[in-house]
One Martini backbone bead per residue (centre of mass of N, CA, C, O) as a GRO file, in nm:
protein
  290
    1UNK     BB    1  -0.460  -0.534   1.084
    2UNK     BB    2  -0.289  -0.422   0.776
    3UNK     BB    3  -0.296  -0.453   0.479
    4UNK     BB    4  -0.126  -0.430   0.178
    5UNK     BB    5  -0.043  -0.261  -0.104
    6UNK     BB    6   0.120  -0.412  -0.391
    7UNK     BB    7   0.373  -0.233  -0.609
    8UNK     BB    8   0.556  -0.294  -0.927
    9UNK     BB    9   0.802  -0.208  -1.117
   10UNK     BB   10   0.893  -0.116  -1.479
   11UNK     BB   11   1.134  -0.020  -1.713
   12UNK     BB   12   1.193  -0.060  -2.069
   13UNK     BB   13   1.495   0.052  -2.274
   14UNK     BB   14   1.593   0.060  -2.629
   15UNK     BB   15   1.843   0.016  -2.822
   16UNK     BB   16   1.794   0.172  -3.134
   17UNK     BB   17   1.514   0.161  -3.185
   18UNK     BB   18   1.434   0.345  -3.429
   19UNK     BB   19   1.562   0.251  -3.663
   20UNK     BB   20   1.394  -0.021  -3.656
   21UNK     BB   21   1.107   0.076  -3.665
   22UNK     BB   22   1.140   0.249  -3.956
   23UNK     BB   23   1.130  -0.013  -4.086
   24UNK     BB   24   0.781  -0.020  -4.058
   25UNK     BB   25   0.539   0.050  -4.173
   26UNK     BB   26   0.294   0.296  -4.121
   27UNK     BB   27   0.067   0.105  -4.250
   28UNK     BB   28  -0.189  -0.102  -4.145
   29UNK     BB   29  -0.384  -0.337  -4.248
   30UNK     BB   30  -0.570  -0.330  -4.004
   31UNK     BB   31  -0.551   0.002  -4.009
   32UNK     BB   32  -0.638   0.277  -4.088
   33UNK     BB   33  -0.550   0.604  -4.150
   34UNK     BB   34  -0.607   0.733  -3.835
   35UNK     BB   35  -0.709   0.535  -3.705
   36UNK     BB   36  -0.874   0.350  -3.418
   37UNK     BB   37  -0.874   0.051  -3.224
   38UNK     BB   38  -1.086  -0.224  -3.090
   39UNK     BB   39  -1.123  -0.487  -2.881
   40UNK     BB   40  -1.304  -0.718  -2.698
   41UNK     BB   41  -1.308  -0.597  -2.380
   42UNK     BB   42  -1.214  -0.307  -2.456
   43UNK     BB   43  -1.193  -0.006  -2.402
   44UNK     BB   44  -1.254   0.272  -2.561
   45UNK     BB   45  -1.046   0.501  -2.721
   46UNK     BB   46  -0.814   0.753  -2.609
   47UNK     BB   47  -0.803   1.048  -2.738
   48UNK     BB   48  -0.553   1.152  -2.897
   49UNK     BB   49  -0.269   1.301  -2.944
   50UNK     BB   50  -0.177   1.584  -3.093
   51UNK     BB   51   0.016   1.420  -3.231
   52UNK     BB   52   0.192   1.206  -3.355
   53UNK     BB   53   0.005   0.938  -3.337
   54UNK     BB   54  -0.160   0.732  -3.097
   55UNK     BB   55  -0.291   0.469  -3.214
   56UNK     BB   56  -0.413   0.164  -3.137
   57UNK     BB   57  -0.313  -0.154  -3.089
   58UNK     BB   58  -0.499  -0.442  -3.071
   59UNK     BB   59  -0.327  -0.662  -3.217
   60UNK     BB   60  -0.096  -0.611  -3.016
   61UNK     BB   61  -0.219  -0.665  -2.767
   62UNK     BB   62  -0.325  -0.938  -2.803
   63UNK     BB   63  -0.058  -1.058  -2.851
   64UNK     BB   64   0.084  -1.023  -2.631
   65UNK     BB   65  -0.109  -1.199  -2.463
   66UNK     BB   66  -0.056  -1.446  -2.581
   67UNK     BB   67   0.230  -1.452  -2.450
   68UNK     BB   68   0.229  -1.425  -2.160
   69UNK     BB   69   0.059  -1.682  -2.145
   70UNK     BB   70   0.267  -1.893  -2.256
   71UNK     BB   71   0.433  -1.848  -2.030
   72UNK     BB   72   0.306  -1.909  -1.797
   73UNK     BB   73   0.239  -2.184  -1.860
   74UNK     BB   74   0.523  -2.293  -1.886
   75UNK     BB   75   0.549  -2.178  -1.566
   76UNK     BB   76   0.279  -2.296  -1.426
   77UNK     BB   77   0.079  -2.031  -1.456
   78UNK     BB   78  -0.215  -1.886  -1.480
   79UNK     BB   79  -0.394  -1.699  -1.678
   80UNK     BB   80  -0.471  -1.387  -1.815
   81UNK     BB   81  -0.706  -1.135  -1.801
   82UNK     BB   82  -0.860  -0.906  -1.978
   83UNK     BB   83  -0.905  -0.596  -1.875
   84UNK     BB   84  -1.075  -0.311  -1.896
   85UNK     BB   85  -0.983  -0.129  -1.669
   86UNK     BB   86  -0.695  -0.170  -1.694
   87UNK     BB   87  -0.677  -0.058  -2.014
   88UNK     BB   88  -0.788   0.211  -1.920
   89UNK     BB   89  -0.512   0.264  -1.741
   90UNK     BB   90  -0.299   0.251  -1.959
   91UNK     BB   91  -0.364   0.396  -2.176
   92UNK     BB   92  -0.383   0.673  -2.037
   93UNK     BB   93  -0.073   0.662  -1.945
   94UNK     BB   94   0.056   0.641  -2.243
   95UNK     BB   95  -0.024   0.937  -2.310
   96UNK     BB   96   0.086   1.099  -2.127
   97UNK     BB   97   0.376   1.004  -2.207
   98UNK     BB   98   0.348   1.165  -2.494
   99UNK     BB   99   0.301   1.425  -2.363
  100UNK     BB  100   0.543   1.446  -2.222
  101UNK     BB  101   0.801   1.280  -2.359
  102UNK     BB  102   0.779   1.005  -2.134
  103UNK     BB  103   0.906   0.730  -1.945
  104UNK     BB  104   0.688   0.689  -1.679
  105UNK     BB  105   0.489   0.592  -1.373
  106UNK     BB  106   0.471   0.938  -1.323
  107UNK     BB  107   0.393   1.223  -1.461
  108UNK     BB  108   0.343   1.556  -1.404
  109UNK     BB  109   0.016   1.535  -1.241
  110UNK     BB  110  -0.003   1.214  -1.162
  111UNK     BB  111  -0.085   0.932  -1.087
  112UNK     BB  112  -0.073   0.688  -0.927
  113UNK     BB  113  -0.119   0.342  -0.996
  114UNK     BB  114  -0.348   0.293  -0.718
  115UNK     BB  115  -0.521   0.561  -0.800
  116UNK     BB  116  -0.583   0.465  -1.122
  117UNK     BB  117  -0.710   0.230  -1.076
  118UNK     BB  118  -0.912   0.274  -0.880
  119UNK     BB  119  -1.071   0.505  -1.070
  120UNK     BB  120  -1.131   0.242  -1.232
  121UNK     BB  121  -1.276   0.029  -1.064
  122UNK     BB  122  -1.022  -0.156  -0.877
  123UNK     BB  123  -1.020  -0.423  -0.684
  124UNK     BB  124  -0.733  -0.474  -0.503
  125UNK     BB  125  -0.397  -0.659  -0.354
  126UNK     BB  126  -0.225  -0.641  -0.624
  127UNK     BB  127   0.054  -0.453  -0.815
  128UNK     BB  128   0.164  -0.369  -1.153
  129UNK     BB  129   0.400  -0.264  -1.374
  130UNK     BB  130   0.495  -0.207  -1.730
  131UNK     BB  131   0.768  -0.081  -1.951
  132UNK     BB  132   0.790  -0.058  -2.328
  133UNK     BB  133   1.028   0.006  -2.585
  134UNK     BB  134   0.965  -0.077  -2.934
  135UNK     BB  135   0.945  -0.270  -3.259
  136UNK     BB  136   0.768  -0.513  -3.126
  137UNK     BB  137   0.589  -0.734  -2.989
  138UNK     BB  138   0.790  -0.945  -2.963
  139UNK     BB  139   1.042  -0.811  -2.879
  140UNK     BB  140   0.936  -0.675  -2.621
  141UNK     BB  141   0.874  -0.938  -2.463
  142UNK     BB  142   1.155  -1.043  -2.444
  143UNK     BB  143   1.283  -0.818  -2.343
  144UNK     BB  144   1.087  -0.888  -2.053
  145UNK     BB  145   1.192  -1.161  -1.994
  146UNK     BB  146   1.502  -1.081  -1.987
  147UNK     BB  147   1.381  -0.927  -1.719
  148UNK     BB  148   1.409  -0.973  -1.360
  149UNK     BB  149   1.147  -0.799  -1.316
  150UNK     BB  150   0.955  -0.836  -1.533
  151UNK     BB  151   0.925  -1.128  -1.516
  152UNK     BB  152   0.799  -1.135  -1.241
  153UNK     BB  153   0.541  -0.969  -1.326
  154UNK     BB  154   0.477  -1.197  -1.590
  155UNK     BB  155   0.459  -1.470  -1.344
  156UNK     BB  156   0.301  -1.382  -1.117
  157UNK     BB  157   0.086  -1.550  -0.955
  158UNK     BB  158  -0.119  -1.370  -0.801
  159UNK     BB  159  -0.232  -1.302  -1.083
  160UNK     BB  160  -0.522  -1.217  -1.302
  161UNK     BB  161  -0.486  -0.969  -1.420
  162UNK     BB  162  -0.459  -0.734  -1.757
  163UNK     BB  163  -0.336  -0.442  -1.901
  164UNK     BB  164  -0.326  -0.323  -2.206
  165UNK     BB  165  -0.117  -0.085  -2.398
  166UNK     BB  166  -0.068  -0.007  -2.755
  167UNK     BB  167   0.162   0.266  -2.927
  168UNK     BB  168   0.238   0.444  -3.173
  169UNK     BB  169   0.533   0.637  -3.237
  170UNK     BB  170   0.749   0.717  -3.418
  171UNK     BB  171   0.774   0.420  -3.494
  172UNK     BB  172   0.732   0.339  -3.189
  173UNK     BB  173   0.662   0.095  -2.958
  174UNK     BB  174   0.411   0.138  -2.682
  175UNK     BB  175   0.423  -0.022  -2.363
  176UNK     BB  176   0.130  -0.125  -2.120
  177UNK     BB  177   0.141  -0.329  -1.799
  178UNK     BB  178  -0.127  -0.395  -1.626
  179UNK     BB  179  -0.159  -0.537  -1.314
  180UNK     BB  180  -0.367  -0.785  -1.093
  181UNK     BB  181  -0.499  -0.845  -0.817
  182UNK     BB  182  -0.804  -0.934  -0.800
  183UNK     BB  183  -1.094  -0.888  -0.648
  184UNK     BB  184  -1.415  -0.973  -0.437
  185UNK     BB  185  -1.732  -0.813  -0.394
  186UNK     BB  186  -1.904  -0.754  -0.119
  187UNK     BB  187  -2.124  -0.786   0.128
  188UNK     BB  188  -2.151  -0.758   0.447
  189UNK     BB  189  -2.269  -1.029   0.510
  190UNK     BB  190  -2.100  -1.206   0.296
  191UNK     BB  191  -1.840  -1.144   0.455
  192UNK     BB  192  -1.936  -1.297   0.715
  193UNK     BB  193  -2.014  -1.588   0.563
  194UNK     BB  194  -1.692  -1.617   0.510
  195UNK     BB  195  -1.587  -1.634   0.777
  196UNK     BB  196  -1.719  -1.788   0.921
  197UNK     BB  197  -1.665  -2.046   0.745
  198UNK     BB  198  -1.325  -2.057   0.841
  199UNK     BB  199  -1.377  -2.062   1.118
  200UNK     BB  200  -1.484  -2.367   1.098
  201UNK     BB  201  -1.259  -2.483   0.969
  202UNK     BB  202  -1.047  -2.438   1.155
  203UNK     BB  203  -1.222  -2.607   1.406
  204UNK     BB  204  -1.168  -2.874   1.272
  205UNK     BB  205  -0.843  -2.894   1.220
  206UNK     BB  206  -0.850  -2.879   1.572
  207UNK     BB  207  -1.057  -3.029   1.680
  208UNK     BB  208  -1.338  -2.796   1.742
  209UNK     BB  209  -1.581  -2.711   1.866
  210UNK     BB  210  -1.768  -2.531   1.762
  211UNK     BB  211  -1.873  -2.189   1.733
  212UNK     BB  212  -2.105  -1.960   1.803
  213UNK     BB  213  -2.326  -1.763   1.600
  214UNK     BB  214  -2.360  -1.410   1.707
  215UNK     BB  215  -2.485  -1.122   1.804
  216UNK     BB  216  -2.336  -0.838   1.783
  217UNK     BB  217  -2.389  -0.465   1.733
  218UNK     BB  218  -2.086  -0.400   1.804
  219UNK     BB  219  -1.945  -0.540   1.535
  220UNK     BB  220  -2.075  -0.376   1.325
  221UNK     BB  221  -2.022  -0.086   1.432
  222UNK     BB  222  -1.694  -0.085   1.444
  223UNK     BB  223  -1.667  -0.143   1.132
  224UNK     BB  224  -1.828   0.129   1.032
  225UNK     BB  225  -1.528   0.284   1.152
  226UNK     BB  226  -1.298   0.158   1.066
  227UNK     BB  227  -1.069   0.427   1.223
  228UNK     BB  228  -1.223   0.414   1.444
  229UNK     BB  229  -1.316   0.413   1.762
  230UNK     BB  230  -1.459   0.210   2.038
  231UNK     BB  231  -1.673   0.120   2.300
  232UNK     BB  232  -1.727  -0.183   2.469
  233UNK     BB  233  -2.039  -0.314   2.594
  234UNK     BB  234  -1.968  -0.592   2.552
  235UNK     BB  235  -1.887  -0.955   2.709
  236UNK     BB  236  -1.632  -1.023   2.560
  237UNK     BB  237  -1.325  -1.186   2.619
  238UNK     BB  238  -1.220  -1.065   2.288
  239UNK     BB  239  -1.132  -0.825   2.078
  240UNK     BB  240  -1.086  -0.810   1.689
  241UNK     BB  241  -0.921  -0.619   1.468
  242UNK     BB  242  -0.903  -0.567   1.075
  243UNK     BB  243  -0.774  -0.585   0.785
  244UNK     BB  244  -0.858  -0.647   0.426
  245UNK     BB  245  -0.916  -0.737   0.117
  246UNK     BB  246  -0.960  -1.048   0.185
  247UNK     BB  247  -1.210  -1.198   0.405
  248UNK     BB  248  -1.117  -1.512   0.380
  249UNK     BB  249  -0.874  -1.379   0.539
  250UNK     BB  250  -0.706  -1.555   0.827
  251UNK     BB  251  -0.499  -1.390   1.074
  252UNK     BB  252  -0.356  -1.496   1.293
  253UNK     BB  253  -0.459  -1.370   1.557
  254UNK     BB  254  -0.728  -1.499   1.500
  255UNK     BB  255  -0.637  -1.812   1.495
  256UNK     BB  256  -0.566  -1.849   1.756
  257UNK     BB  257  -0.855  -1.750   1.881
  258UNK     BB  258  -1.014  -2.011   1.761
  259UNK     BB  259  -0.782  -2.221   1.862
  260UNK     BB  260  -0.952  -2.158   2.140
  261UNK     BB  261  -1.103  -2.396   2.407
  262UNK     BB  262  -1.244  -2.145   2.547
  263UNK     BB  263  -1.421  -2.072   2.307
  264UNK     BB  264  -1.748  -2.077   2.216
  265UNK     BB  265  -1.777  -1.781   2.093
  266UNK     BB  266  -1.927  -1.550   1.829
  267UNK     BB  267  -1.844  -1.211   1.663
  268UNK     BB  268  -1.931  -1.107   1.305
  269UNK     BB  269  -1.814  -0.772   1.174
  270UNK     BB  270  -1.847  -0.651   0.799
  271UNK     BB  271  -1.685  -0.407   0.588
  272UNK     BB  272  -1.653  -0.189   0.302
  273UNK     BB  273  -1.375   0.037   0.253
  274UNK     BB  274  -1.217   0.390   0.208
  275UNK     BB  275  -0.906   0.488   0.281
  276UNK     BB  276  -0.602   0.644   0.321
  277UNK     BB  277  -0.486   0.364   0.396
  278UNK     BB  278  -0.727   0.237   0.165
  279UNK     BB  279  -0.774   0.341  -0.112
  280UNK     BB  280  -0.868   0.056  -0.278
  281UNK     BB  281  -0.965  -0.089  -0.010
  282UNK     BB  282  -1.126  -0.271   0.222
  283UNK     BB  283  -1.199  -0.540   0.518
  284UNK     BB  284  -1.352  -0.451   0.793
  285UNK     BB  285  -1.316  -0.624   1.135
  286UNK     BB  286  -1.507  -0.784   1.425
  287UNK     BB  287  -1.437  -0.976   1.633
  288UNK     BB  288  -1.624  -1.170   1.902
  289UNK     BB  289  -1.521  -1.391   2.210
  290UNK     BB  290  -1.704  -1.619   2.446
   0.00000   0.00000   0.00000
């Protein structure tokens, strides 16, 4: 079983929007001429395009996250953090877009939402993106909140994490909101000694007794052959591999095989790779049953 990196975009282009921002001072109080902003936990300020315009509004980031967060709460869902490695997989995007001249989650020559998280070192179950040109921070959030894919995006309860990048162009503000289910990254181990606990866990809840838990040097070797086959020379009565995001879910075809009261032992081996099928990364785990 192979999980699934979840991933939905939105882009919303307001009518009007020039006329609007340029009616707003083009140098803030808060920021010198020429100057670009950066706020604490976010990423240092990249580089801006050779164009006018393109220095970071930090104001602007943190005020968006306070509206997303209050909207967040008010919708029964927990608050969102600010994420550096997030934020700066945004800046370098809406740059991107100004350097093309385009509104798009993916200009020509760019990596995808899932590419550009990865190489940010951003470990995740699943992400989304909003993009949104508008003439103000508050009025932008209401804009994305008015739209129903963009609103989804912002109230997803799976999420943990968002990186924020906002910056002004010919009077224009453009937002970037990279979201993310962030995960924990395990060593090996600790990954066995998570899913170990499941299982204790899932036998506890069907009334069976403990499974005893064994080494099998073939559970690790498997494992850490991630997409590759290998030969069982163990005498286990059931082998099952799978791979997931988050390795203390544990997906049904697994669950099925705990609640089985003919087994009585368990061998478990987990590692965390990067393959073709999970650029993000995934725990290759392989059950061995007794």
């Amino acid at each position: 079983m192979r999980m699934r990196v979840l991933k939905t975009v939105g882009i919303l282009v307001l009518s009007g929007v020039s006329a609007l921002a340029c009616e707003r001072a083009d140098v803030r109080a808060d920021m010198p001429p020429g100057g670009s902003a950066a706020s604490p936990g976010v990423a240092g300020a990249v580089p801006a395009n050779n164009g006018s315009g393109g220095d970071f509004d930090a104001p602007a980031a943190r005020q968006i996250l306070t509206l997303i967060n209050t909207a967040r709460l008010q919708a029964g869902q927990s608050p969102l953090v600010l994420d550096e490695a997030l934020t700066h997989a945004a800046q370098t995007h809406v740059l991107e877009m100004l350097r093309h001249g385009a509104l798009s989650h993916q200009v020509d020559g760019e990596s995808s939402l899932s590419e550009r998280l990865t190489r940010n070192g951003v470990h995740f179950s699943r992400a989304a993106e909003n993009i949104v040109l508008d003439f103000s921070p508050e009025h932008a959030e209401q804009s994305l909140m008015a739209s129903d894919d963009h609103r989804r995006n912002l109230l997803d309860s799976s999420f943990n994490t968002v990186g924020i990048a906002a910056v002004w162009e010919r009077c224009q503000l453009y937002v970037v909101q990279d979201f993310a289910r962030q995960v924990p990254k395990y060593e090996a181990g600790q990954a066995e000694d998570l899913i170990a606990q499941n299982v204790a866990l899932l036998r506890t809840q069907t009334r069976l007794p403990q499974l005893k838990l064994v080494k099998d040097p073939d559970a690790s070797r498997a494992c850490a052959g991630a997409n590759r086959h290998f030969s069982y020379l163990s005498n286990a009565r059931y082998v099952l591999s799978y791979s997931n995001t988050e390795p203390g879910a544990i997906p049904p075809s697994a669950a099925s095989l705990i609640a089985n009261r003919q087994m009585k032992d368990v061998s478990i081996g987990a590692c965390y790779a990067r393959t073709e099928k999970n650029p993000s990364g995934a725990y290759f785990v392989t059950m061995m049953f007794y």
